[in-house]
C-alpha positions as CSV (number, residue, x, y, z in Angstrom):
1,X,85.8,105.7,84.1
2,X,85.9,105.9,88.1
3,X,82.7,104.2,88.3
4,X,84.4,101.4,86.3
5,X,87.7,101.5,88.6
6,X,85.4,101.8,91.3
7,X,83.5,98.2,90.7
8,X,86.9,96.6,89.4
9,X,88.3,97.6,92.9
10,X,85.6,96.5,95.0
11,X,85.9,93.1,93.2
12,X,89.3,92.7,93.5
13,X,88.8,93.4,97.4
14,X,86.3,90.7,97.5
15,X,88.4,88.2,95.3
16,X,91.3,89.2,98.2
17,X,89.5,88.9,101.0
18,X,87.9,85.4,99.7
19,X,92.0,84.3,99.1
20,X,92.2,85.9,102.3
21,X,89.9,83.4,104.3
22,X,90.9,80.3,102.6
23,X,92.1,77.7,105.5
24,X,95.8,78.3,105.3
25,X,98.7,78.8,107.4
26,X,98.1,82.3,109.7
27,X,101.2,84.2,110.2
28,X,102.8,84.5,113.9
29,X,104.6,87.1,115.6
30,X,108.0,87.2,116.1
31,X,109.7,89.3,118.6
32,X,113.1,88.3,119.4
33,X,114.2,91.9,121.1
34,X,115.3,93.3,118.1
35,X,112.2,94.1,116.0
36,X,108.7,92.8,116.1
37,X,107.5,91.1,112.9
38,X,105.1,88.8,111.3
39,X,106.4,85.4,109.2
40,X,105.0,82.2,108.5
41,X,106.5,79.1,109.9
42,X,106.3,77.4,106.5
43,X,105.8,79.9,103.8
44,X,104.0,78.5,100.7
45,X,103.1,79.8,97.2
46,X,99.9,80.3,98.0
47,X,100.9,83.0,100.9
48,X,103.2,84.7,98.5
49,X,100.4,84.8,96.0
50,X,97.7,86.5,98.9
51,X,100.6,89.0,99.8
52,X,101.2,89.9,95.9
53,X,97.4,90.2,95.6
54,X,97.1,92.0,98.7
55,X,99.6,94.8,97.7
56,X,98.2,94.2,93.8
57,X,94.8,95.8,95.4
58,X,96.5,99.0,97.5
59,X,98.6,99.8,94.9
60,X,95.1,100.1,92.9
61,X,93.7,102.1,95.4
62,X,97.1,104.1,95.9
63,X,97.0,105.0,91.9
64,X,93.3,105.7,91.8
65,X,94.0,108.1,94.4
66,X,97.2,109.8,92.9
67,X,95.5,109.6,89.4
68,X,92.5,112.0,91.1
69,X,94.6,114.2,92.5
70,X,96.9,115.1,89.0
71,X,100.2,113.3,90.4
72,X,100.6,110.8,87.3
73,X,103.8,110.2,87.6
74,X,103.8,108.8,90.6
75,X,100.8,106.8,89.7
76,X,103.1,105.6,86.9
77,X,105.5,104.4,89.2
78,X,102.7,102.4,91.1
79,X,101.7,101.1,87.3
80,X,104.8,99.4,87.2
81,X,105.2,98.4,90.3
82,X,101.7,96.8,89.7
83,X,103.0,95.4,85.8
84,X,105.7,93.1,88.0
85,X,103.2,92.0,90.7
86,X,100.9,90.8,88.0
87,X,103.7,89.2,86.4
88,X,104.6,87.6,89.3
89,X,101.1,86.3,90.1
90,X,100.7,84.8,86.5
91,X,104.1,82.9,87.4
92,X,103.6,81.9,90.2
93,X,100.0,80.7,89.7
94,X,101.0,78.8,86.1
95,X,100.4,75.4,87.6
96,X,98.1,74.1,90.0
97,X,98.8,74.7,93.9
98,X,98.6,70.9,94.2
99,X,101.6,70.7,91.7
100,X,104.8,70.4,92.6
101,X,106.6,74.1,91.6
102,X,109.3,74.4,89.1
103,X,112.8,74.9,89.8
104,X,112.3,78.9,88.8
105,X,109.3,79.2,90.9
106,X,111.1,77.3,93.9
107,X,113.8,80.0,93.6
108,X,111.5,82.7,93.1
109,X,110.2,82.1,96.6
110,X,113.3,80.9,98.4
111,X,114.2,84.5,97.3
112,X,110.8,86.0,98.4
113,X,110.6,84.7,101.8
114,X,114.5,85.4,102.7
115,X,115.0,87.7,105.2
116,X,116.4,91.1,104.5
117,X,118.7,91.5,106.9
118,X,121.1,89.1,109.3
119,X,120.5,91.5,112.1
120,X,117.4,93.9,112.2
121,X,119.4,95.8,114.4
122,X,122.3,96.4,112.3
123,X,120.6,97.4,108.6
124,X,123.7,98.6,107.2
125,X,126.1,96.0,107.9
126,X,124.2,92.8,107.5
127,X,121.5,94.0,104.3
128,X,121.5,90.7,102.3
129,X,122.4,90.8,98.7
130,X,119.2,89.9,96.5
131,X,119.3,87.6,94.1
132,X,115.7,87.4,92.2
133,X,114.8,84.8,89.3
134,X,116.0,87.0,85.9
135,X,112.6,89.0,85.0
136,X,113.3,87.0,81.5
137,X,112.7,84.3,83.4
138,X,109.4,85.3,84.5
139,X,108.5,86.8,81.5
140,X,108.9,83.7,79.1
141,X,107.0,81.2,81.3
142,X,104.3,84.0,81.5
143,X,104.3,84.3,77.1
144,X,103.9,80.6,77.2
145,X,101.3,80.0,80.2
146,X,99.2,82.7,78.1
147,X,99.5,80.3,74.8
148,X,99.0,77.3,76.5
149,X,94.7,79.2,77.6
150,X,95.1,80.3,73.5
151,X,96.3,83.8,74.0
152,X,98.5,84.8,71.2
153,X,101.9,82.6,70.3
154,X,105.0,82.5,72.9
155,X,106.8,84.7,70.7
156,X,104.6,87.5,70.3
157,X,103.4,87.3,73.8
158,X,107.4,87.5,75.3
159,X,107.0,90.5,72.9
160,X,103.8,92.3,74.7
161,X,105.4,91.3,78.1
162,X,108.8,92.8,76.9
163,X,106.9,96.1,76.0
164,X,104.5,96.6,78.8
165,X,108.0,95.7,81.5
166,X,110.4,98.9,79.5
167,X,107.4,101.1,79.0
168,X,106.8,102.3,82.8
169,X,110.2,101.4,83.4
170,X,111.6,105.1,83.0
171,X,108.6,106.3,86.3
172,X,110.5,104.9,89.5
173,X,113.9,105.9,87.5
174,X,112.6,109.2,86.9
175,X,113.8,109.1,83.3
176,X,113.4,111.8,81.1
177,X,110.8,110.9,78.8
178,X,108.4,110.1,81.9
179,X,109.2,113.6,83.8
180,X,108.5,115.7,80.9
């Protein structure tokens, strides 16, 4: 098994790292006195989708790690953590980078690439309220971008995608049924 994680992970590296080099927009520094930080001018898909498979890969690491040293519930937590960035990668890569996005992925990343907060400085009184695309959302165009390669039916995938989303809810929650 961690010889199998092992090569799964050092693909994944490479298949970030290739993302990685493709010839797109490099993110800049900004420092406007108040806190240092890197953004894109003109934030794409295809940067949102090298960030989600960027922290898709350390989470990996992160659990492998945990998972070694007993702590499976917090490797739980990353699991699902890890079930919504895969999500998210499936809907966001649905169509073609040269297609146009639809009106859920276009709010998707207006919402990804917001800033947190008015002022940096002032955390507290200027945190932005976040308003993500419904996970329904993401789940049903993920059921049918898996039957439209001929994996399963719409129905039965929203199903699987349904399952997999509540089962690791309870781990960051610390339900219960997960602490036990």
């Amino acid at each position: 098994m961690d010889r199998i994680l092992g090569s799964m992970l050092e693909l994944m590296d490479d298949v970030v790292n290739e993302m990685a080099s493709v010839k797109i927009e490099s993110p800049k520094f900004i420092d406007d006195g108040r806190m240092r930080r890197a953004r894109f001018d003109n934030p794409k898909r295809i940067h949102a989708c090298i960030l989600k498979a960027t922290c898709m890969v350390n989470c990996l690491h992160a659990t492998e790690i945990l998972i070694s040293h007993g702590w499976l519930h917090e490797a739980g937590t990353l699991i699902r953590q890890l079930n919504e960035i895969v999500d998210d990668l499936h809907f966001l890569c649905a169509n073609r980078f040269d297609e146009e996005e639809t009106d859920h992925q276009r709010s998707y990343l207006e919402e990804f690439f917001v800033e947190m907060f008015d002022d940096p400085t002032d955390a507290v009184g200027t945190v932005r309220a976040w308003k993500p695309v419904p996970r329904r959302k993401v789940h049903s165009a993920n059921a049918r971008f898996l039957a439209s390669g001929g994996i399963g039916d719409p129905s039965s995938n929203m199903d699987m995608t349904n399952s997999l989303h509540k089962m690791y809810s309870g781990y960051p929650h610390a339900s219960y049924a997960t602490l036990m």
